[in-house]
N, C-alpha and C positions, 0 to 999 in steps of 0.2 A: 162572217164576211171579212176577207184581206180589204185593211187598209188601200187606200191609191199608192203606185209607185210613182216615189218620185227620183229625181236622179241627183246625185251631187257634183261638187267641181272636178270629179276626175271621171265621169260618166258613171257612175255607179248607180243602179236601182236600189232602193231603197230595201228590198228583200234578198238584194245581194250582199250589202252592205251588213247587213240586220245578221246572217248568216256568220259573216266572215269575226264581226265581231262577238257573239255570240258562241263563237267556237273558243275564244280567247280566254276562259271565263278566271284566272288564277292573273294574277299582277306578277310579272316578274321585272325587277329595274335596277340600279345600284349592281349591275354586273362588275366583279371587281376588276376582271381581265375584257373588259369592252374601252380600248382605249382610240379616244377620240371618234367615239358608236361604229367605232369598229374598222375604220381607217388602218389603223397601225397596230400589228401583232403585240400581245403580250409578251414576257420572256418567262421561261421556265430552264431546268435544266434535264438532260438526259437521264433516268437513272433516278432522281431524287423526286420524294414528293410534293408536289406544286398545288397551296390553298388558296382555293377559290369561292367568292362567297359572292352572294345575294341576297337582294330583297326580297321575299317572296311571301304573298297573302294572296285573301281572297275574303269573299262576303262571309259572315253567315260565321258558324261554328264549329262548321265540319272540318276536321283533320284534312290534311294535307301532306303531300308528301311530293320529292324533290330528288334528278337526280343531274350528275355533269354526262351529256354522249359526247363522247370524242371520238377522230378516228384519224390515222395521217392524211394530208392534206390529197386529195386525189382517189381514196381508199374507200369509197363509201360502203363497200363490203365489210370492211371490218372494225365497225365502230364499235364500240362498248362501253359499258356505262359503269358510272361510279354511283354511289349515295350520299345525298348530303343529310345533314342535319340540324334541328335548328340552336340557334345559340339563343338569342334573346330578343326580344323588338324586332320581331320579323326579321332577322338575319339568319340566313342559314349557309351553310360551311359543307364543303368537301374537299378533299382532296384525289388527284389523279397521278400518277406516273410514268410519264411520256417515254415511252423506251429506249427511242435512241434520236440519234440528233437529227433536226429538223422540222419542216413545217404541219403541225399539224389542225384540224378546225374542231371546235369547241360550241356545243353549246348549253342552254338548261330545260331539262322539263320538269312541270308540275302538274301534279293532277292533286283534282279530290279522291282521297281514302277512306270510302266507305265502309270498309270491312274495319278500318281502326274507329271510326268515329262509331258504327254497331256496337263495339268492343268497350268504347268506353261508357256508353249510353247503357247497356245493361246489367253492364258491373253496378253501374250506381242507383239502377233500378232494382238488381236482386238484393241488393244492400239494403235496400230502404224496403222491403220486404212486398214487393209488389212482380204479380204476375208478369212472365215474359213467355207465355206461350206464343205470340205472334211477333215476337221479337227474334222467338228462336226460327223460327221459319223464314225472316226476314234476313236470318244469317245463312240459314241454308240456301237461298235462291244465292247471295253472294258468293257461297262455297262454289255453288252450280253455275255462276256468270264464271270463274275462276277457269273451274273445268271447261266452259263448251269456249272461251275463248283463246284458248291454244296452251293452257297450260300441259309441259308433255313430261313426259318422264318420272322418275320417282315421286315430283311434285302432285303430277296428276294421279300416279297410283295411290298418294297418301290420303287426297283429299277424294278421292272417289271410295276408298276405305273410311274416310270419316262421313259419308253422307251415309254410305249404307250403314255403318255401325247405328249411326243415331234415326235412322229409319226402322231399323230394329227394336232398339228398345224402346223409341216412341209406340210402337205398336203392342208390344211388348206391356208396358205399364202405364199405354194409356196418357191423354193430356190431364195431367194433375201437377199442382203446386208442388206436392212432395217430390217430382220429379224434374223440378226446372234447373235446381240447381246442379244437379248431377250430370243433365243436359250439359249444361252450359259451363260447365266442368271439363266438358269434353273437347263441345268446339270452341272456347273462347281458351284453350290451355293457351298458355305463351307460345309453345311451338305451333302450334296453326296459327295463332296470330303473326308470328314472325314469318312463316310461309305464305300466308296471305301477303303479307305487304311486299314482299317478292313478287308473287305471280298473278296479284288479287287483279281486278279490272280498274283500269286507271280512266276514273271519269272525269271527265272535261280536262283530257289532257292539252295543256296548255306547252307549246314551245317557242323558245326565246329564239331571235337570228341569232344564226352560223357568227362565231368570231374566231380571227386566227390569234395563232401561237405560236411562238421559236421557240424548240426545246435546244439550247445550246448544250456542246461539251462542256463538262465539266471545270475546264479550266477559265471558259468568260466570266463565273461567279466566284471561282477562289484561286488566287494565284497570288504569290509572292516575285515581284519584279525585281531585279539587279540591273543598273546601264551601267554601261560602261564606251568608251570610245577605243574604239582595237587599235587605233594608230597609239595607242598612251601604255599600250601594253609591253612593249619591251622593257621597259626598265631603264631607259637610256634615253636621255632628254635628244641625244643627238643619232637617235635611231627610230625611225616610223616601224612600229609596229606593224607584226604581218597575222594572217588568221593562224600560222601556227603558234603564235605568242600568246592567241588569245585561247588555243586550246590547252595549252601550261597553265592556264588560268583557272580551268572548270574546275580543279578540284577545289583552289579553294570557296569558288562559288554554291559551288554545292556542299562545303562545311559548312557553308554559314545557314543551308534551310532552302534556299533561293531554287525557283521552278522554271523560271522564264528570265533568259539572258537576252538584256535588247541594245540595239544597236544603234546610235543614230546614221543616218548619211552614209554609206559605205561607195558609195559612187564616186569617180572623175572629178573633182574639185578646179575649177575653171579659176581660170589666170589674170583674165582680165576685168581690172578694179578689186581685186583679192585683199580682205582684209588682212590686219599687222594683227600684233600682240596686242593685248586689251582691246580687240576691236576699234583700233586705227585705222585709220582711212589708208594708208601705205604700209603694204607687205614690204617687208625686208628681205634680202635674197635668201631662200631659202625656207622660210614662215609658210607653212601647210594652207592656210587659210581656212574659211569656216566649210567645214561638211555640206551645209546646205545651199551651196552657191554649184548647185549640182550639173555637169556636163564640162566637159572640152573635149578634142581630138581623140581622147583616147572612147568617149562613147556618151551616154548618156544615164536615165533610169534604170535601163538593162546592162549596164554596164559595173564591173568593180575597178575601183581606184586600183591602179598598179600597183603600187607597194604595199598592199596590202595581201596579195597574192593572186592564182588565177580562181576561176571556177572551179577547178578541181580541186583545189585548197578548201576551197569555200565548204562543197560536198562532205570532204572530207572532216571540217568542221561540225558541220550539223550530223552528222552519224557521232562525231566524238560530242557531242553536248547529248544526243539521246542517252549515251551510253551511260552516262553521270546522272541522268534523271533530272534533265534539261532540255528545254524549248527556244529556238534561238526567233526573239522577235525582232521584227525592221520596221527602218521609219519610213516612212511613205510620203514624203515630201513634194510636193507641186510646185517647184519653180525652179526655174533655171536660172543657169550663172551666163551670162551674154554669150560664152563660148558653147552653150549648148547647141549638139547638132541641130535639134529641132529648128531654130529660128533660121539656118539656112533651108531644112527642108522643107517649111511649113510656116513660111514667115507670117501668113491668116492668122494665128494661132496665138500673135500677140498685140498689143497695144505698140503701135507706133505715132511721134513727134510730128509738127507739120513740120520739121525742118529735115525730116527724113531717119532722123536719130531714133534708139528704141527707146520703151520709155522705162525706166528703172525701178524697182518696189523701196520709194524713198522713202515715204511713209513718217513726214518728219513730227519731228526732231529728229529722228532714229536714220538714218545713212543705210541705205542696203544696195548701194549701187552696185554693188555685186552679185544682185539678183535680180531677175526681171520676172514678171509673172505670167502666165497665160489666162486669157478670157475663153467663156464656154460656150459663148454664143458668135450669132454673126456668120466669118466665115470657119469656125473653130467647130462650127455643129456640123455635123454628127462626129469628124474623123475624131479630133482630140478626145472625145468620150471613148471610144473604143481603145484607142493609143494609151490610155492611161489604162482602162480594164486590160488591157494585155500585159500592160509592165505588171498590174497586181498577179494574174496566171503565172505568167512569166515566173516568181520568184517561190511562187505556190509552186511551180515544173520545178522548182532547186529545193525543195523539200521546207518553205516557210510559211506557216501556217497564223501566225500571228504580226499581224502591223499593227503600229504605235502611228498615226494620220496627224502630221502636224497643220494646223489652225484649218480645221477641216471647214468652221464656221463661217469661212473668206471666200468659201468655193458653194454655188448652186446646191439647194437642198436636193431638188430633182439626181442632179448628178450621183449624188449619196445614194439615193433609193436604188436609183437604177444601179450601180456598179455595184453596192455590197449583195442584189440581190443578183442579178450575172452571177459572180465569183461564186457565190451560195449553191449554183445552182451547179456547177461544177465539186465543190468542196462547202456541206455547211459547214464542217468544221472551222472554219476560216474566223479568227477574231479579230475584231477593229477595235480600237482605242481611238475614243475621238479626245486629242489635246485641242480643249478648247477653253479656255480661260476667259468669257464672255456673258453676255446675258445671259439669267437662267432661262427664260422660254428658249433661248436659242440654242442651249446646252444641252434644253429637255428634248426637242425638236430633234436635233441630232441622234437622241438615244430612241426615238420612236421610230426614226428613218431605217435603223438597222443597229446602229455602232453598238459594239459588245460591252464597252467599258468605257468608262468617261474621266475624264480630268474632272476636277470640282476645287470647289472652296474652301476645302479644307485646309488647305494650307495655311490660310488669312485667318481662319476659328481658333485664336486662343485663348479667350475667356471661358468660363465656364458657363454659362448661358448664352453665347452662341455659339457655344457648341454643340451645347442642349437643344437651340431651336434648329438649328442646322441639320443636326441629324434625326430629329424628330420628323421634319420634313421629310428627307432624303428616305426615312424606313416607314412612317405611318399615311404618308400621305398616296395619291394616287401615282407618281411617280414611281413607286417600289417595286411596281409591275412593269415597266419597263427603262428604267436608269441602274447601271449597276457600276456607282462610283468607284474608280482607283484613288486608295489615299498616298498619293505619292509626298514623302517627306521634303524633299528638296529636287531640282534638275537640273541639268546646266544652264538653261535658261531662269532659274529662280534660287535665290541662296535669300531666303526668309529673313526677315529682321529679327525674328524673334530669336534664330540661332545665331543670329548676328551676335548679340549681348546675353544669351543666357550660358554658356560654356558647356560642360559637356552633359551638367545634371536636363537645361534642354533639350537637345538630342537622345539623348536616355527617355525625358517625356514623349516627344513625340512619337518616336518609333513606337511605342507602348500604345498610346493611342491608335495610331496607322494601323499597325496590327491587328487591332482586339477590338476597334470597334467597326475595320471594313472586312470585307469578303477578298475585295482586291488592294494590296499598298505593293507601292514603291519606294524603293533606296537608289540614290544614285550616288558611285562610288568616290568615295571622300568623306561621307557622311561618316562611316564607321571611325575613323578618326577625328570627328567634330569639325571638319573642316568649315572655317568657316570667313576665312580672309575677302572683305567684299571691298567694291568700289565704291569709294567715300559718296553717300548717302541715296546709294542706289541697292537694288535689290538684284544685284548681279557678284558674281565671285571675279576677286583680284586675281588678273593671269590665268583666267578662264580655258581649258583645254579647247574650247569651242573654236581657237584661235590660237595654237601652242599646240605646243608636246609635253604631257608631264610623266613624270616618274614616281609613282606612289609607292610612301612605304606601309603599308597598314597595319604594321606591328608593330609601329610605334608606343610608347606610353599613354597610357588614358585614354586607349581605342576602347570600341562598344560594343567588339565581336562575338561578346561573352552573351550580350542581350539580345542582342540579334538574332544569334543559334537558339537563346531559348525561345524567342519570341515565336520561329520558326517551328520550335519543336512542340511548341501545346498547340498553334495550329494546325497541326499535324494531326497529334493526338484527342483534341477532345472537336468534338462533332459540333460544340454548342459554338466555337468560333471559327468553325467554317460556312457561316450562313450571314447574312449581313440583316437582314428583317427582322431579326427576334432580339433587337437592344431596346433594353429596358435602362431607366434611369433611377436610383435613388436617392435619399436623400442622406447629405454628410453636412455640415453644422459649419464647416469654411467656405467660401464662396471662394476658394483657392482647390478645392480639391473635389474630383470628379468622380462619382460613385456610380458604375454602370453594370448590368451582368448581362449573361447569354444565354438563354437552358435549349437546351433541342431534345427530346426524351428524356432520362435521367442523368444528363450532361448539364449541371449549374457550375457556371464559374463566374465569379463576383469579383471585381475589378478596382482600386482605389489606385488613381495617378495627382497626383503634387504637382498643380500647374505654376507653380510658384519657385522659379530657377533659383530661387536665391535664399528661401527664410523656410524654415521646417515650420509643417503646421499639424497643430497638434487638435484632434475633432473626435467628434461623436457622430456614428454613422450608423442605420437600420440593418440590419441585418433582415432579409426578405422572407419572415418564415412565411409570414400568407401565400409565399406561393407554391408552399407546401400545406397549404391547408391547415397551418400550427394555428396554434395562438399567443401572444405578446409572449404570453413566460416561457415558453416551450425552449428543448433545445433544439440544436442540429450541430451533425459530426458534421469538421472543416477539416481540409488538406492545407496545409501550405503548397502551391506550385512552385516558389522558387525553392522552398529549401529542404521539400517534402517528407517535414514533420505532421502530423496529425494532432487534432485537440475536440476538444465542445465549444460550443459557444452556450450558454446561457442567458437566454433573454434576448428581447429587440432588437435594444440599445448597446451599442460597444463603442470604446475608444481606440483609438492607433496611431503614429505619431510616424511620420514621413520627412525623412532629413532629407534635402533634395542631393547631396553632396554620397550619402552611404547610398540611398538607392529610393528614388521617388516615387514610387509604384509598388501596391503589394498585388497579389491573385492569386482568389483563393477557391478550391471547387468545394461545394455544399452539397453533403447526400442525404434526400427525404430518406425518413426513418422507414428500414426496410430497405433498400438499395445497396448492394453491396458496397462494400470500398477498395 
């Protein structure tokens, strides 16, 4: 006799309820790619393998088994499924890979595996030398669940050839002991067990919610950035660079390694209240003023600064950077300079004075009367949302595929969602870079929103233990799955302290770090000459191009172009520093010096940088044979990669000795015994 129905707080009967839970029977939880239960897409990349893991149990003792269904977003024809497996403490692991760019939905199944849990249960029964005549029939009816529930093709002719075999010569010779094992010889071989759990019947399948995924092109996870300001490109303090100055330039952007050339500002530079030199309150006749005080007369966000050439200059630019095996990125700036057309056509669209005046982006201490901001709401909603999505098309129509988004964290998260997902929907291809130098929930928030790449704190990590905790976060925590920091070294908005005083053995550090321990770094040019002349006890550069015209020499003495191209060139070549998740740390005996490696299949490269600009330090460092399965005394073949001699190492323990002046940094690749070299 059924229980009474009762009902719960969402109207449920109690045999409804009883049902729905009951179908559930397998625990899946700890999804690694479910960010924020599922709110905000994971990130993956086109092309490359993407690991995703889980919780996953259940009661009792029976096996279990797990797999990832994915399909593109929209596609529910054509999902397909991966397997996972288990690692340890209920975690279990697969991988998938998303073929090409774009949204796709994800989720996990588990059921109980009857056919493995028979399998192990009679192994340890014939073992222990006890009948399984009604063990083996208990595997035949699962053979036969296999068959009649749609197992088709080779599968089904194999396992319908395995029932009648063994119906044969059970008749044949009969239920006898002598004969169990031979039995069970048959159907328990490894290849029907391994075809059973392929096509076996998956009982009390259990599935997790739909979560989505952006599988990005390949260049959101590894890219090497170069800025530069194309007005500083001529070479002549008293000449504004035009876009063909800055195509005399790609080649040697592309000697140095560099993928993506980005640009700040290249728009109309407005006149009135126009910053001087050092970011003075008064331009001088003649003084460019800053990029970002963007609009006047001649146009606005869809417009290009005169002297730097027309559209067709521009066009012709971006076909000569593909040519060179370069990406030209833009900034994407939100504010205008008071001369912006916007504010006569769309005066809603700003923050006005009661005294009728506009209101300025003063933002003190800091002076930006040279640029006003827009708000998003009010009478600004809907039209300036779309006006700003059309400027981002807009530059996508002139062939730009990549924006650097200055202080994206000032403007409406909504805003974000909605416009990176528009443009997406025209071009996924499209990458964002959010410069956001702010709270991290509000850093992380941005990269969940959409934004491809992120500014971070790296710049301010120069100790070695926060740098250790910093990017332990950045790679092992839940963030991984969707933040994919740029380590950009220096910008023109930042000239670091730390380059301020360490000379050029710093600069030599950092890049080495930037490089080797992100997927994404940035150089902004002057670096490669150590430039480092700042404003007394601020963290800005003397004579800032931001406010000027400079003329660089870059072949100056005690330039770093030599480090650069290599740094460039092993990430290029080895696969283990093209990934940013798989950094590992070890251990070096100075508290001055950073011992970190990479492996991605049989790709190890082991990494020591000298954070110490000034004093050589001389240490004892692990060599990681455990993660070749060695043991302490074992050896392992080493390359050098700067100077590509080969040796052994013998044993754990090693010393090496790092003058920061001859060169601060060594890296080295490691091959498990067996692995070519």
């Amino acid at each position: 006799m059924l229980g009474n129905k009762v009902t719960d707080n969402q109207g449920q009967d109690s045999d409804t309820r009883l049902q729905a839970l009951a179908a559930q029977r397998i625990a899946i939880e700890g999804v690694s790619i479910e960010i924020d239960g599922g709110r905000f897409p994971a990130k993956a990349v086109a092309g490359q393998p993407a690991a995703i893991e889980a919780d996953i149990f259940s009661d009792g003792h029976d096996s279990i088994a797990a797999a990832i269904r994915w399909h593109r977003a929209g596609d529910d024809g054509g999902a397909q499924e991966a397997r996972m497996v288990f690692l340890e403490n209920d975690r279990w692991a697969g991988t998938v890979t998303f073929p090409e760019n774009g949204f796709f939905d994800c989720t996990i199944l588990a059921w109980r595996d009857l056919f493995t849990t028979w399998h192990k249960e009679v192994t340890k029964k014939l073992a222990a030398g006890q009948r399984i005549g009604l063990e083996l029939e208990e595997g035949r009816r699962l053979v036969q669940s296999a068959v009649d529930e749609g197992a088709g093709g080779e599968a089904r002719a194999t396992l319908v050839g395995l029932l009648a075999a063994d119906a044969a010569y059970a008749e044949a010779t009969g239920d006898d002991a002598s004969t169990d094992a031979a039995r069970f010889a048959r159907m328990g071989d490894p290849s029907v067990l391994a075809l059973m759990q392929q096509v076996g019947p998956r009982t009390n399948l259990t599935e997790y919610k739909t979560l989505p995924v952006f599988a990005d092109r390949r260049a959101a996870a590894f890219s090497a950035w170069y800025e530069i300001m194309p007005r500083s490109q001529s070479g002549d303090v008293n000449r504004h660079g035009t876009f063909d100055d800055v195509i005399a330039r790609l080649p040697y952007v592309r000697d140095l390694g560099f993928d993506v050339l980005y640009f700040p500002p290249i728009h109309p530079i407005g006149k009135t209240n126009r910053k001087g030199r050092n970011n003075s309150l008064t331009a001088q006749e003649g003084e460019p003023g800053s990029p970002y005080a963007i609009g006047s007369e001649a146009g606005g966000h869809d417009a290009i600064h005169p002297e730097l050439g027309s559209f067709e200059d521009f066009r012709r630019l971006i076909a000569a950077a593909k040519d060179h095996g370069l990406e030209i990125a833009l900034d994407f700036a939100i504010q205008c300079s008071p001369d912006h057309p916007w504010i006569r056509e769309h005066p809603e669209w700003f923050d006005w004075r009661p005294d009728g005046t506009i209101k300025f982006a003063e933002n003190p201490p800091k002076k930006y009367e040279d640029i006003v901001n827009v708000h998003f709401y009010r009478g600004a909603l809907p039209d300036l949302w779309y006006a700003l999505r059309d400027v981002v098309l807009f530059w996508v129509d002139q062939g730009v595929r990549i924006f650097r988004v200055d202080n994206p964290h000032t403007k409406p998260f909504p805003f974000w969602e909605w416009l990176i997902e528009e443009v997406r929907a025209k071009d996924p291809g499209v990458i964002f870079l959010a410069e956001a130098f702010t709270r991290p929930k509000v850093m992380k928030r941005l990269a969940k929103l959409g934004y491809s790449q992120s500014y971070s704190y790296f710049t301010w990590r120069n100790e070695k233990q926060e740098i250790i905790d910093y990017l332990t976060e950045l790679t092992q925590e839940e963030c991984r799955e969707y933040m994919r920091p740029n380590f950009f070294v220096n910008t023109p908005d930042i000239n670091p302290r730390f380059l301020q005083s360490s000379g050029r053995p710093g600069f030599r550090t950092r890049l080495v770090l930037a490089a080797t321990l992100g997927g994404n770094y940035g150089v902004y040019n002057g670096y490669e000459i150590c430039e480092a002349a700042a404003v007394p006890g601020k963290e800005e550069y003397l004579d800032s191009e931001k406010y000027q015209i400079r003329a660089w020499d870059m072949n100056q003495p005690g330039n770093i172009q030599d480090d650069i191209r290599l740094m460039n060139r092993l990430r290029q070549s080895h696969p283990a520093l093209q990934d940013f998740t798989n950094l590992t740390f070890y251990k070096a005996s100075s508290d001055k010096v950073l011992s970190y490696g990479k492996q991605t299949g049989n790709d190890f490269v082991l990494i020591h940088v000298n954070l110490d600009p000034h004093n050589t330090q001389v240490f004892e460092f692990e060599v990681p044979l455990w993660e070749f399965g060695l043991p302490d005394e074992a050896s392992v073949e080493v390359r050098d990669l700067i100077h590509g001699n080969s040796f052994t190492w013998h044993g754990k323990n090693q010393w090496l000795e790092l003058e920061p002046h001859s060169r601060p940094y060594a890296i080295w690749q490691l091959f498990a015994p067996g692995v070519p070299r």
